[in-house]
N, C-alpha and C positions, 0 to 999 in steps of 0.2 A: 382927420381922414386917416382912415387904416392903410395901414403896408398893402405892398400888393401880394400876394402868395409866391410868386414868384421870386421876387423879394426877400421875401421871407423863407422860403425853402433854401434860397443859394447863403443867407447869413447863416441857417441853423448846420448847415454842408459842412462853413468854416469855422463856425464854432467845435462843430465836432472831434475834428481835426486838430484842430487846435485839445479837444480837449485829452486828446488821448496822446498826444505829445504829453502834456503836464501830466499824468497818469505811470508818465517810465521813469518821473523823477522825484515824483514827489508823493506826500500819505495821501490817500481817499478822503478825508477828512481835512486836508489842507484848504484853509481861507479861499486863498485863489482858487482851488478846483472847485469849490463849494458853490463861487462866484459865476464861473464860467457852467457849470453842471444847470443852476437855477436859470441861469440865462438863457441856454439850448430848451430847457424845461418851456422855458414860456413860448419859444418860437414854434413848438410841436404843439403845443398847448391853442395857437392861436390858428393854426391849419386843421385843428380839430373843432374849433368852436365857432369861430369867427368866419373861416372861409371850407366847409365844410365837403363843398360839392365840386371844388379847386381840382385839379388832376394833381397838384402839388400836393394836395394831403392824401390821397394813396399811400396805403401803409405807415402814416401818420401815427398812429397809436401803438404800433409794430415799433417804431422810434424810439416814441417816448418812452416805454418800458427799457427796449435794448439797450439804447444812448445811454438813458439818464437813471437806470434802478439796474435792471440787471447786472453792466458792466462793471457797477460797485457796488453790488454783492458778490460778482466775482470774485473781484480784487481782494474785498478782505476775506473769501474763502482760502486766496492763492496764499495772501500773508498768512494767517493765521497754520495753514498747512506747512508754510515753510518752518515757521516758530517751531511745530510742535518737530518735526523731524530734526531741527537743530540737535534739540533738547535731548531726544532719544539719539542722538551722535554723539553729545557730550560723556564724558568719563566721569563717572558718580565717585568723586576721592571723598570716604569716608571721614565725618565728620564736618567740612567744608564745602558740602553741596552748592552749587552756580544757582544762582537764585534771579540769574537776567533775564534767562527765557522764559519761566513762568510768569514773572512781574512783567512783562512784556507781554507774554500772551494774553494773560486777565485784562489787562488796560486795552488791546487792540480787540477783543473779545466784548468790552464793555459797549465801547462806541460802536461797534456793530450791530448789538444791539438796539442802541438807540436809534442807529441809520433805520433799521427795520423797524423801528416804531411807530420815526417819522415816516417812511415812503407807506406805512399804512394808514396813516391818518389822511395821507396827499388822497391813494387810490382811492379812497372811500368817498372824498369829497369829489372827486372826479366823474365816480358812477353816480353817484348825486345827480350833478350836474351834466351828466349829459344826460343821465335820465329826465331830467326834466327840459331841456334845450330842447331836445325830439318829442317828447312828447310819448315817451314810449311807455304809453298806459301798462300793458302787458307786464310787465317787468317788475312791476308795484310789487305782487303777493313775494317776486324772488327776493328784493332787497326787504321786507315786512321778514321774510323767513331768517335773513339774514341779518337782522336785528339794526340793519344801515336805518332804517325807515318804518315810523310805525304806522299801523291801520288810520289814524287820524292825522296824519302828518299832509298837508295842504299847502306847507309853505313853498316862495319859490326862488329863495335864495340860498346858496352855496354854506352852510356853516364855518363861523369864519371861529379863529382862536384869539382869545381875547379883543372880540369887535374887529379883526384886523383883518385881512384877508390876507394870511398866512402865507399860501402857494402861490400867489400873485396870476389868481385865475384873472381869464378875460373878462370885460364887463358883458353883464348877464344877455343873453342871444335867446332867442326860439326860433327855432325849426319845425315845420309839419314834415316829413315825407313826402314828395310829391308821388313816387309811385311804391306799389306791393315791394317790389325790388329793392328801393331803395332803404325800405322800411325796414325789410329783413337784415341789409349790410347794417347800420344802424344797431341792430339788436346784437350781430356778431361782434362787434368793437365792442360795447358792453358786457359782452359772456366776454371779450378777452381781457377787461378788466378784470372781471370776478376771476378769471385764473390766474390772474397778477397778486391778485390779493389772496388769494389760496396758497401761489407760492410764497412771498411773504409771511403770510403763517407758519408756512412749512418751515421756512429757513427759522422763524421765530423759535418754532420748537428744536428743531435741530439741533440748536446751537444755543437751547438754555437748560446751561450746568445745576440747576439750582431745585429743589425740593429733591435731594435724592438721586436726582438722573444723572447717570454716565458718563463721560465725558463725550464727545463725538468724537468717534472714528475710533473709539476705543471698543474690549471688547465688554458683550454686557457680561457683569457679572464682577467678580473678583473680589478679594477682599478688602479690605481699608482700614486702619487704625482711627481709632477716635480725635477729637481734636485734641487730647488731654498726652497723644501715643500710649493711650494704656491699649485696653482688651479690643480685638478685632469688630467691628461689625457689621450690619446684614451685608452678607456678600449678592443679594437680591437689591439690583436699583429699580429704581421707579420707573415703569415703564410711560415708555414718551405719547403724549398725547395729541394725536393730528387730527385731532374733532374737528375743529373752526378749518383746517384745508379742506378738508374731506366735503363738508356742507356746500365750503365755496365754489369746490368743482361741481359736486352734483346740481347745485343751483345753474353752472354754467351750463350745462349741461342738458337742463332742462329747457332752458331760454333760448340754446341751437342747438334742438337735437342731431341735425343734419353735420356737424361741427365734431371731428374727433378727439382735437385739441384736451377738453375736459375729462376724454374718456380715458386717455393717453395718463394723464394727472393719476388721474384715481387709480391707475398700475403700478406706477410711481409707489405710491403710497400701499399696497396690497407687499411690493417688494418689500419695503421697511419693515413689514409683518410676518414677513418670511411666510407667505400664503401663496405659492406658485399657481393653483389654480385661481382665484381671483384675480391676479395678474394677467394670466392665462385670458381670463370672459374679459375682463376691458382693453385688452392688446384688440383682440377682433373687433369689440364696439368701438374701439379707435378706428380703425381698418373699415368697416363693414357699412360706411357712411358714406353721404354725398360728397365729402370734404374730408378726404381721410387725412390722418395726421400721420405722414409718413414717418415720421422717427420710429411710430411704433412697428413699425415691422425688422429696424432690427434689432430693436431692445427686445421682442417676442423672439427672433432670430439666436440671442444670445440667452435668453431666460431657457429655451428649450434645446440649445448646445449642453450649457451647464446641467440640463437636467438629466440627458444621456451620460453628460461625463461623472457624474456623485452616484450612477442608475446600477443597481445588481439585481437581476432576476430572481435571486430568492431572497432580498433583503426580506419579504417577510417573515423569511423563517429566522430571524432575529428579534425577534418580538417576544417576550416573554410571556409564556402560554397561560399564567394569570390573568393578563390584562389583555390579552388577544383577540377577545371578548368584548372589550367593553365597548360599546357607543360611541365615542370620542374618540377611540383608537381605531374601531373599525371606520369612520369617515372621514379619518385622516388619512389612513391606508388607500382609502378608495380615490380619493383626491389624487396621491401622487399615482395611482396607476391609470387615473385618466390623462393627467400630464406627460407623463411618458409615452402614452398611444397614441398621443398629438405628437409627440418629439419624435416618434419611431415613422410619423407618415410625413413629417417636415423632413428628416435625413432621406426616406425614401428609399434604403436600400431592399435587393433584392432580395438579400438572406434572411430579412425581417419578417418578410412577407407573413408566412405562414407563424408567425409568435405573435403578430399583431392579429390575424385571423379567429388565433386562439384568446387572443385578449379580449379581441371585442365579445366572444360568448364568454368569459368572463366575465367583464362589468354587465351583460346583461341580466346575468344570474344575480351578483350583488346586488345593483340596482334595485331589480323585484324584491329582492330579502330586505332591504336598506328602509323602501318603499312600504313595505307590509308589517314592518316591525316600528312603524313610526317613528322612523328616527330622521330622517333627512327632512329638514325644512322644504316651506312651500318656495321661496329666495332660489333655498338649492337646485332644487328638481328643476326650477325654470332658466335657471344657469347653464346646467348641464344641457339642456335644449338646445338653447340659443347659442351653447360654446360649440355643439358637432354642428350647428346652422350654419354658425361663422366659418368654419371650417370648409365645408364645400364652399360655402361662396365664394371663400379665398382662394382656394385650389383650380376650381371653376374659372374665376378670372385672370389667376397667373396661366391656365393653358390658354384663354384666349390670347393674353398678352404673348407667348411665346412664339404666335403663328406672325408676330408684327415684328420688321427690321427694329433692328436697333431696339428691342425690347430690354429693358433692364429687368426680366424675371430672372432668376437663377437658373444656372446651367446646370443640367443636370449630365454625371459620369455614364460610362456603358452599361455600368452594375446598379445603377438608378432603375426602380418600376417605372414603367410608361404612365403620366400622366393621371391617364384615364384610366388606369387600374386602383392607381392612390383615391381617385375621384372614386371609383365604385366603393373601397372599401369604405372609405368615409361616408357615403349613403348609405349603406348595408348598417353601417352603427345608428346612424342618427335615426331608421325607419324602425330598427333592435331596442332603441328608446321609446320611442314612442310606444311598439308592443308591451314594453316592461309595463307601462303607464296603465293602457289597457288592458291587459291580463291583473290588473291589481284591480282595477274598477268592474270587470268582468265578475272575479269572485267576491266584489264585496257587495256588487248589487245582488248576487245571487241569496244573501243572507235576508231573512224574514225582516219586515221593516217592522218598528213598533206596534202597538197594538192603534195609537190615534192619527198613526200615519198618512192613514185617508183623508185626513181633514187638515193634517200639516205637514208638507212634502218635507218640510226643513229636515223633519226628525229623521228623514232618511238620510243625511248627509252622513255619512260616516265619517270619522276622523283622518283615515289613511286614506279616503277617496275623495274629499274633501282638497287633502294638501295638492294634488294633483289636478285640481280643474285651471288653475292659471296655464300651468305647463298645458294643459290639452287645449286650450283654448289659442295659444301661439302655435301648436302644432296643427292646427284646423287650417289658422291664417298663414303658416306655409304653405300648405295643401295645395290651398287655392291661389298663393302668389306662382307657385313653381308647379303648376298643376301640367301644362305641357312637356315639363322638362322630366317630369316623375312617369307618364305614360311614353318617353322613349326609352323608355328600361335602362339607365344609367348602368344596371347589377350587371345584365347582359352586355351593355359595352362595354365594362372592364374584363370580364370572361374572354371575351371574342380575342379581346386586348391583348389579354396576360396567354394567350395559347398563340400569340404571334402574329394572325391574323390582321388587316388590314382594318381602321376604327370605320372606315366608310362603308359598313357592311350593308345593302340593299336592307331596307326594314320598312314595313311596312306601319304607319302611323298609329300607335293606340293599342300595338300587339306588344304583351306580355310572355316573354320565351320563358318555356318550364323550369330553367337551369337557374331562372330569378327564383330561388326559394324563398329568400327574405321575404322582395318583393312582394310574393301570393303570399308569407304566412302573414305581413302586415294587412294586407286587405281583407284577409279572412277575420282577421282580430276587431277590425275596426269595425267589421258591419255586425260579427256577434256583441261588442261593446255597444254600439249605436242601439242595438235591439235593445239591451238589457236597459242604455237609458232612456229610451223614450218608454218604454214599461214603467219603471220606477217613477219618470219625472215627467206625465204628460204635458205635454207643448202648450197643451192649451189652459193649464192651470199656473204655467209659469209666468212669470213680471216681465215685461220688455225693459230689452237695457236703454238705458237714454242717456248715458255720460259716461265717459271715459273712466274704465279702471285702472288699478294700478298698475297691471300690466301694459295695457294700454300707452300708457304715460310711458314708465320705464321703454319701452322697446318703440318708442317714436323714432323714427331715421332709419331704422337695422333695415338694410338694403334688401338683406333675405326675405322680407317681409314684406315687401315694395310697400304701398299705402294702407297693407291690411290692418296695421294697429292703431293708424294716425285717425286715431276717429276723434270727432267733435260732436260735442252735444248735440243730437236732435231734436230736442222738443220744445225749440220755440221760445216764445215769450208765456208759456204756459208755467205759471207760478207751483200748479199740483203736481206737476211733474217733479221728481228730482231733478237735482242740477251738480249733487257730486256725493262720490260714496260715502262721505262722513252725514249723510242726510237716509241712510238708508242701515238697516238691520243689517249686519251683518252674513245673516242667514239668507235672505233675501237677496244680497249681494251674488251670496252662492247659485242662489237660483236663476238667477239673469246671465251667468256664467253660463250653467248647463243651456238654457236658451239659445245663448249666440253659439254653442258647440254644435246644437243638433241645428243650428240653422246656417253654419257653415257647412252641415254634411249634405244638407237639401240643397247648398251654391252646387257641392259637386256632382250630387245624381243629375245635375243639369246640364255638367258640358259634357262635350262630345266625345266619344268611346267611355265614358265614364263606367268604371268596375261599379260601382253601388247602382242601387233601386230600390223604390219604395215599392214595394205589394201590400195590402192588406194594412197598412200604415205603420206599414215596418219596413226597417232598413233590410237589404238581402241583396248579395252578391250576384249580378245579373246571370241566371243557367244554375243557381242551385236553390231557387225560389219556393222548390218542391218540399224543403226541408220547413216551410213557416207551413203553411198549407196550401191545399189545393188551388191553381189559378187555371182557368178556363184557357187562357188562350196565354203561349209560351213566349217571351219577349225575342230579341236576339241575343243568344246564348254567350256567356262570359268565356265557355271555351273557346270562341274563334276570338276572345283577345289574348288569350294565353297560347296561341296556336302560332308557330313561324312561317314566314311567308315559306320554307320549304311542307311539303306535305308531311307533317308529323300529327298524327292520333292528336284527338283533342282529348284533355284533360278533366276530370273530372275530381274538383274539389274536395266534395264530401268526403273519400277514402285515400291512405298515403299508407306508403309502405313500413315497416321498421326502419329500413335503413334511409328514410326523409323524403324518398322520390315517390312521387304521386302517381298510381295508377288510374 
């Protein structure tokens, strides 16, 4: 008969305890802690497997990493960092160099290694096993991708090391899930495996000295004498390789997307690359979740401190005007000046105001050029999307959070913008993205399509309009997640805002104020875009989508998006249908893109004040419908949504003055 949990929680309490007494006196690696470490192992091990649904294994898996792996991989971080600082304290007496610390180090460096051999051999068999105790089908293609499990693997016991059952797992249990709920926590404890086993990895690579690489915590580079001390050589080390973490968070990753945890990881690791923006997109995919992983908000906190404090307003003019040019240099450049426009609206101050103003028409410009010259990946463009997406959303829920006692948002100084100015400007960029996208699709639909084009839409894909249908296609499904919050004129409440004004200013639902330029020149954009593709790519010649794309996939959770990405196949037990884009052309692929874009535009000519409408089976700005052609009878005109509840002249789209303001 088994322990009770109870039982069993208050032994594993004092084992603990116990173990971390023997931890201040003795190695990591010592017998008795070895003894006592395995022991606490199998008590967490048996509240994970055996008594599952116990209130005592709450945070059970949370344990067994902290207690029994992470605590010693600590430890021998802390040894090993103390060795090396010895050593650089020691006095170098020529000719009779101390040779303790280093022989010391290499040895406590060796068995570290090992430690992390073995704790990967442990987790591996662990997500095994409890993948199969649950029953958790789903999870199959992650550990298949992850090389844990192959496409034909059916068996249902634990891999043991020589016959034996090494980790002294429980005897073998199944579990169903009794409900949706439970099924999901389930799936969460196994993504917090795989990011056990990603760090793991990480520490593996870390902290292995060997083909060339670096030492850790050194810097890279430097020169080295041969092993003979004759001629110098390459002062270029091996650069480190965190493939296998990187897999194993996005696998986690995949399997809760809801789960920041993984996203947090992969920043982690974007930092080691010295790639501030990629840090930058997975701080917010961290954040921007049902489950945020708060650490990341102040490792994002300190990534975009440091990035003001290294930041000089003409550092490009440091660039030598040979290479100023190039591709590579130009999207590096663009990188850090989006990271710093994030860092200039997280410090928030007042005097920034108007250089971050200036920035965002800035990167709007690059953008288009970056865009049109083919050079920004399809990865990128929808990065930059989703990182201004994150950004309001964040902004957005720290001022909800502010109006709540005892709120732990940051305080902001007297010389701090208001809130909801920060809030405008970050709308006014993210909607100045979107136009980029479209002003590029704009004039590339306007180019003559091939001569067989009629018979095959593909050929009209253009290359640089092409890269941009993923980003337009998450920018549709914001649209319509944030579609009420988009017709209270956000641009106009940061205006009203930043001139002192009171934010509750009487407004009338669905009305667009003139002084939203952005705003109008985005809707004007979108319904000439919309025209130009439903011309090129009619609706009714196109493929319907039936499975999830990769965007799709990727941007499952992002809050900014509420359900709009999380699609699952519709089509059934229907075998002709596809069932996932490695089954479909490529090009074809594209085409099912432009579909679900023009048929998010037709979700929005449907809600209520909606700026778009169809006439004539074209997209048209409601009140300037005169411009596609004649219509009998005049809808309700787009000016009384552009019009203030005070009595101001309605506006008319079609003509704008030199200096931006619309007559």
């Amino acid at each position: 008969m088994s322990e009770q949990p109870s039982a069993i929680a208050r032994d594993a309490k004092q084992i603990h305890a116990s173990l971390k007494e023997l931890l201040k006196t003795k190695e990591p690696f010592d017998r008795e802690i070895d003894f006592q470490r395995k022991n606490l192992r199998r008590r967490h091990l048996s509240l994970l497997l055996v008594h599952p649904y116990a209130k005592e294994s709450e945070n059970a898996e949370t344990h067994l990493w902290m207690q029994t792996s992470y605590a010693f991989i600590s430890d021998y971080k802390q040894r090993l960092g103390r060795i090396d600082r010895a050593v650089q304290r020691q006095p170098q007496q020529s000719g009779n160099p101390s040779r303790h610390g280093p022989v010391e180090h290499r040895k406590l460096l060796q068995r570290f290694r090992q430690f992390l051999a073995e704790e990967d051999k442990f987790w591996t068999q662990f997500v095994v096993r409890y993948h199969r105790s649950f029953s958790l089908d789903e999870a199959h293609p992650v550990l298949v991708t992850l090389g844990i499990l192959s496409d034909t693997d059916t068996t249902d016991e634990v891999p043991r090391a020589n016959g034996r059952n090494h980790f002294q797992f429980p005897a073998s249990t199944s579990f169903t899930p009794p409900t949706p709920a439970d099924r999901e926590s389930r799936l969460t404890i196994l993504s917090k495996a795989l990011v056990c086993l990603g760090d793991i990895a990480r520490y593996r690579e870390q902290y292995n000295e060997g083909g060339g690489r670096s030492k850790i915590g050194s810097e890279e580079g430097g020169r080295k004498r041969n092993k003979k001390g004759g001629a110098f050589t390459s002062d270029i080390p091996r650069p480190r390789n965190y493939e296998r973490a990187r897999i194993c968070y996005e696998q986690a990753k995949f399997l809760t997307p809801h789960d920041g945890n993984p996203s947090h990881q992969l920043a982690i690791l974007a930092t080691y690359e010295k790639d501030s923006f990629a840090s930058l997109v997975h701080y917010y995919r961290s954040l921007c979740v049902k489950h945020p992983y708060e650490t990341a908000s102040d490792n994002m906190d300190n990534l975009l401190s440091k990035t003001l404090d290294h930041w000089r307003p003409n550092e490009k003019d440091d660039i030598p005007s040979d290479i100023a040019h190039v591709p590579k240099v130009l999207i590096e450049e663009f990188k850090k000046r989006i990271v710093v426009l994030h860092a200039l609206w997280w410090l928030g101050h007042e005097s920034n105001d108007q250089l971050t103003v200036k920035e965002v028409d800035n990167i709007f410009n690059q953008f288009y050029n970056l865009i049109s010259e083919r050079h920004l990946s399809v990865e990128f463009i929808a990065q930059l999307i989703t990182l201004a997406q994150g950004a309001l959303w964040k902004v957005r829920m720290l001022q909800d959070a502010s109006s709540v006692p005892n709120s732990k948002s940051k305080s902001r100084s007297e010389s701090s913008l208001p809130s909801t100015v920060i809030e405008a400007r970050i709308y006014t960029h993210l909607l100045s993205l979107y136009r980029a996208i479209l002003e590029v699709g704009i004039d590339k639909l306007k180019e003559p399509p091939p001569m067989d084009s009629e018979t095959d839409l593909a050929q009209r894909l253009i290359a640089e309009f092409r890269r941009t249908l993923p980003a337009l296609r998450i920018a549709g499904k914001w649209l319509r997640a944030n579609y009420k919050y988009v017709m209270g004129d956000p641009e106009a409440q940061g205006v009203l805002n930043r001139k002192g004004k009171s934010r509750d200013v009487v407004k009338s639902p669905g009305i667009i104020s003139p002084s939203s330029t952005e705003t109008i020149d985005f809707w004007s954009k979108y319904a000439e875009f919309l025209r130009a593709l439903s011309r090129a790519f009619p609706a009714e010649r196109l493929p319907d989508l039936s499975f999830p794309l990769l965007e799709d996939i990727e941007m499952r959770g992002f809050r900014p998006l509420k359900t709009y990405m999380d699609r699952q196949r519709d089509c059934g037990s229907d075998d002709s249908v596809p069932q996932k884009e490695s089954e479909v052309h490529p090009n074809d692929v594209q085409l099912m893109r432009i579909k679900d874009i023009l048929n998010d535009a037709k979700a929005l000519v449907k809600m209520e004040n909606s700026p778009l409408a169809i006439y004539g089976n074209q997209f048209v700005l409601r009140g300037v419908e005169s411009q596609v052609q004649p219509i009998p009878s005049v809808p309700p005109s787009f000016n009384s949504l552009l019009a203030l509840s005070q009595n101001v002249p309605p506006i008319d789209l079609r003509r704008r003055c030199d200096d931006g303001a619309y007559i």
